[in-house]
VMD Tcl script that draws the C-alpha trace (Angstrom):
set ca {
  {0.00 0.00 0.00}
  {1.00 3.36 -0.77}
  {-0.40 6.61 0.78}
  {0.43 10.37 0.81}
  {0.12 12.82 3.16}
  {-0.42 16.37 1.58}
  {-0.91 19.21 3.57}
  {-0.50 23.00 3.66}
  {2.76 23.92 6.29}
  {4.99 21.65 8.30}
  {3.59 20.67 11.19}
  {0.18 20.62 9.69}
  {0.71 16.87 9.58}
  {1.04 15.90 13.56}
  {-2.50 15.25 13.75}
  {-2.22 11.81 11.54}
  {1.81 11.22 12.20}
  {1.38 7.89 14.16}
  {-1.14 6.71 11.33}
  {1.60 7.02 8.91}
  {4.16 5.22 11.36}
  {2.24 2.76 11.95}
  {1.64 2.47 7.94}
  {5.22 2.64 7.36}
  {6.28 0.10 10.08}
  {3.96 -2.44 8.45}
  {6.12 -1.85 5.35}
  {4.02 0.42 3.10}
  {5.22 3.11 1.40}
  {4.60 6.87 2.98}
  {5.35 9.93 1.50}
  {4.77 13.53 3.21}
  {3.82 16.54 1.02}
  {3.85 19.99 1.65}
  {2.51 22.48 -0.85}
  {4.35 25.37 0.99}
  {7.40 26.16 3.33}
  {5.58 27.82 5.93}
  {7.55 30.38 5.51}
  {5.58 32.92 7.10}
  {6.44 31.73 10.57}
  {8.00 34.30 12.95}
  {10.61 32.14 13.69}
  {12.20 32.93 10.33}
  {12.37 36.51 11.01}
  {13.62 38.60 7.69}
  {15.66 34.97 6.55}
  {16.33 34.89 3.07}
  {13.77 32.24 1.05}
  {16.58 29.85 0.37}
  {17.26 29.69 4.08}
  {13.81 28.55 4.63}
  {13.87 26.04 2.33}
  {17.30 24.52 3.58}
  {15.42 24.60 7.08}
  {12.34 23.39 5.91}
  {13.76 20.49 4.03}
  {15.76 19.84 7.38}
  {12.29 19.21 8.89}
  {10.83 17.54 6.51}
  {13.96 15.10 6.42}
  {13.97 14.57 10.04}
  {10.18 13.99 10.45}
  {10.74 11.34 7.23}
  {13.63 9.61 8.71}
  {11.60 9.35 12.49}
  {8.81 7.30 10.68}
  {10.21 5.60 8.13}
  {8.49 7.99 5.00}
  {9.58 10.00 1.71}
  {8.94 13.80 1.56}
  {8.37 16.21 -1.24}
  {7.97 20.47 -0.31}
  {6.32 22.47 -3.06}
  {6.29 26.22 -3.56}
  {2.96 27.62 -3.29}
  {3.31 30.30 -1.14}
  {2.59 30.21 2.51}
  {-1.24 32.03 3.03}
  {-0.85 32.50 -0.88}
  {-2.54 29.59 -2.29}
  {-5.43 29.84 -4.79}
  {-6.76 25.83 -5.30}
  {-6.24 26.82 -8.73}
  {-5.74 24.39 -11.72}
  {-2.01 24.68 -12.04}
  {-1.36 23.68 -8.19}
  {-3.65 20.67 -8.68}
  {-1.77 19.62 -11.87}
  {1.37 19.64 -9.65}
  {0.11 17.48 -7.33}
  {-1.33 15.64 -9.97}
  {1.91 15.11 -11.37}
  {3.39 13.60 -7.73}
  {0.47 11.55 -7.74}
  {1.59 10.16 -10.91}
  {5.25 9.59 -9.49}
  {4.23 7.77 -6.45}
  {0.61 6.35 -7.23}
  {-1.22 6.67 -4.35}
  {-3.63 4.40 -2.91}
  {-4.75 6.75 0.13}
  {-4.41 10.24 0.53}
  {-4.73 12.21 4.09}
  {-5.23 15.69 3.85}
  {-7.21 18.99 5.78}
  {-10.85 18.93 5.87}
  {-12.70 21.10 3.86}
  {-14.09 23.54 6.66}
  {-10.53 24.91 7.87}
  {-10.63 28.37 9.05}
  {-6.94 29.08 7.19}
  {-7.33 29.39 3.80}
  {-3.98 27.22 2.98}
  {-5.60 24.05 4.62}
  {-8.64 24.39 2.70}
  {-6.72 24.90 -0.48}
  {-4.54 22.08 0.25}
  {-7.55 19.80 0.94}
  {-9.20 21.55 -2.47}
  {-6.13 20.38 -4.64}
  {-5.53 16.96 -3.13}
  {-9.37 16.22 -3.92}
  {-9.08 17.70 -7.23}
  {-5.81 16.04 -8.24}
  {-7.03 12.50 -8.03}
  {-8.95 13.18 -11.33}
  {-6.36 15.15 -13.07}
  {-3.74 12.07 -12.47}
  {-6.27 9.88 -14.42}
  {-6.13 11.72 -17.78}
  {-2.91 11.14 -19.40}
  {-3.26 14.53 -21.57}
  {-3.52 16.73 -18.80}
  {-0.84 15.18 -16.22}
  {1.80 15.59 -19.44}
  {0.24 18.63 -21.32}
  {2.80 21.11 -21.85}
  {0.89 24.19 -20.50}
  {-0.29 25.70 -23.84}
  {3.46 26.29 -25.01}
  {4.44 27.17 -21.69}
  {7.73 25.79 -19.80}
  {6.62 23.16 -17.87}
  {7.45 22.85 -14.20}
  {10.29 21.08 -12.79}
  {9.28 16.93 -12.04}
  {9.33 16.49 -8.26}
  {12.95 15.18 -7.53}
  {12.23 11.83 -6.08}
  {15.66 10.33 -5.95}
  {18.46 9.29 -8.51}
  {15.86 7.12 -10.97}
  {12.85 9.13 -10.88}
  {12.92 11.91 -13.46}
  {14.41 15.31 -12.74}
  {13.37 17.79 -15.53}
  {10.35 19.40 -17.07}
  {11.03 17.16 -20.66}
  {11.12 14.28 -18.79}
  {7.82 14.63 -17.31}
  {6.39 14.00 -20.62}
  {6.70 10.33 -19.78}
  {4.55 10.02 -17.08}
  {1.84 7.87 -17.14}
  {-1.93 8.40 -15.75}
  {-2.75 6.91 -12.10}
  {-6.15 5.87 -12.61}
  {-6.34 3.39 -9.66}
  {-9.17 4.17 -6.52}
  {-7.70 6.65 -4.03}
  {-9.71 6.13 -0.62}
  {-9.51 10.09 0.54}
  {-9.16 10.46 4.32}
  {-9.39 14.17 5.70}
  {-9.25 15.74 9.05}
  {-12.01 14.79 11.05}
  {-14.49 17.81 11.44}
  {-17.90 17.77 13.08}
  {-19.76 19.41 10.00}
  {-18.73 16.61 7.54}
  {-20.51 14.57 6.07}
  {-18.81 11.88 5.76}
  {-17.88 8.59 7.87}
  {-15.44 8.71 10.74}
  {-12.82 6.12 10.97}
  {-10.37 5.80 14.17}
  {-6.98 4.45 13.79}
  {-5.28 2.66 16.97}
  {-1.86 4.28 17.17}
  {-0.99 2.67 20.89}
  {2.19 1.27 19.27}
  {3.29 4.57 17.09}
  {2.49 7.18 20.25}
  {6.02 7.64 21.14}
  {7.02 8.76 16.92}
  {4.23 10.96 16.68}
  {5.18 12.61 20.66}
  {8.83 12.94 19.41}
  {7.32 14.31 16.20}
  {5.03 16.88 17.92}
  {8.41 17.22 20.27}
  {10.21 18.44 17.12}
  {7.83 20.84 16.24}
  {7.35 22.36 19.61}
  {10.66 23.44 20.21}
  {11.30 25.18 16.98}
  {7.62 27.14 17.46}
  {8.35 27.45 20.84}
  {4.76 26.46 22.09}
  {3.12 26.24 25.44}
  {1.34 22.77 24.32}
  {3.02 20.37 26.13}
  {4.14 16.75 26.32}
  {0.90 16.25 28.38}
  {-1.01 17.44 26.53}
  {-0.62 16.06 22.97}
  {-1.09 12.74 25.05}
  {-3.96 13.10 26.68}
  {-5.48 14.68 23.09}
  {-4.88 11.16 21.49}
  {-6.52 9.29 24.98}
  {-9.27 11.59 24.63}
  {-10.08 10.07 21.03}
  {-8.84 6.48 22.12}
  {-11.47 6.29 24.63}
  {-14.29 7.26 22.10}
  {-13.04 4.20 20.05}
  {-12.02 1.88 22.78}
  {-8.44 1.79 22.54}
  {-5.52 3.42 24.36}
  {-4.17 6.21 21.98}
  {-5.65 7.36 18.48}
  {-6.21 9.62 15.37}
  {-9.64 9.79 13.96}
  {-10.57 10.69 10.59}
  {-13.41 11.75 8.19}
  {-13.16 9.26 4.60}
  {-14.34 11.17 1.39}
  {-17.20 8.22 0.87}
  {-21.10 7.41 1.37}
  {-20.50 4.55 3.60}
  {-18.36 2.75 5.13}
  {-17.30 -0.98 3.73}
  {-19.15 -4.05 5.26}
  {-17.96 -6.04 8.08}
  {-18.23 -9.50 8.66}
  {-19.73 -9.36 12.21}
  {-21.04 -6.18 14.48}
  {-18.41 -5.41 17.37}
}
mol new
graphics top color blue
foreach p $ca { graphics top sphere $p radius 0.5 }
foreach p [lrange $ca 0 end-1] q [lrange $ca 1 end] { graphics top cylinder $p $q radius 0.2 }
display resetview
């Protein structure tokens, strides 16, 4: 199994980091996405933009290595991002490289308008990855964006991308649970992955410098494993009518 994680800024991804641990322990294949470098945060003071992204990639590297994942950063523009076409065909185009078969993103309802784009794109990529003329169109004459560098024998320039081929397999779409949705919840049991996803919350907390402590993240993920019987979880909304059937009621 393959799944992505796309999201807006790093850090946005704590809230499902011992789901992907836990994937990645079993021995599937995670990759974490982030359409921007968050490089609005006041922690980077007047830091030039390369400095950012040598940071950022620094996070993104660490956070990979911890659970065992891939990571890609895009450019979007922290609190700049449209859910435009183009920033869907990107993704589209990642999606194509790596051939998802789940995707965790925001939920739709997110006050900041960079989750809500990033949930927007991720949705909206899943078709554009299935149409082989769009994921390798050239842009109407226009240079093509760089491919996504995803190691020495994945393809590395805009030509190149012309070879891509369409992902037209089912993506199950998990997002952020949120109480307006209308779709199913589903809890994951991340007893054995706590201690990644503290050290990955850890991470983050000393570089923002928040008050949320060590305590707290823990008792956040007992609060939702007691609503689905287990010890620590994350809970989820899927992008479908119903849920699959089960052989026998709990």
């Amino acid at each position: 199994m393959r799944i992505m994680a796309v999201f807006a800024h790093p850090d946005d991804e704590i809230g499902c980091i011992g789901t992907l641990a836990k994937h990645a322990a079993r021995g599937d294949e995670v990759m974490l996405v982030w359409t921007t470098l968050g490089e609005l945060a006041s922690q980077f003071g007047d830091a030039p933009h390369e400095e950012v992204r040598r940071v950022r990639r620094e996070h993104g590297a660490w956070v990979a290595n911890r659970i065992g994942a891939t990571y890609h950063f895009f450019d979007m523009g922290d609190s700049r991002m449209t859910g435009g076409r183009n920033e869907a065909l990107q993704l589209a185009r990642l999606y194509a490289h790596f051939r998802p078969n789940a995707v965790i993103t925001w939920s739709d309802d997110h006050p900041h308008p960079d989750h809500r784009m990033t949930a927007k794109i991720a949705f909206d990529a899943i078709t554009l990855a299935r149409i082989p003329k769009i994921i390798n169109e050239s842009g109407g004459g226009a240079a093509m964006p760089p491919a996504p560098n995803l190691g020495d024998e994945a393809v590395d320039s805009g030509e190149d991308v012309a070879r891509l081929e369409a992902w037209r397999e089912p993506v199950r779409f998990y997002q952020y649970y949120a109480p307006a949705s209308p779709y199913p919840e589903v809890f994951v049991d991340t007893e054995d992955t706590f201690e990644a996803a503290q050290d990955v919350a850890g991470y983050y907390r000393d570089f923002y410098k928040w008050a949320w402590s060590a305590e707290q993240f823990r008792e956040g993920r007992a609060a939702l494993g007691r609503l689905a019987g287990v010890k620590y979880a994350e809970r989820f909304n899927l992008r479908a009518a119903h849920l699959h059937a089960r052989e026998y009621l709990d």
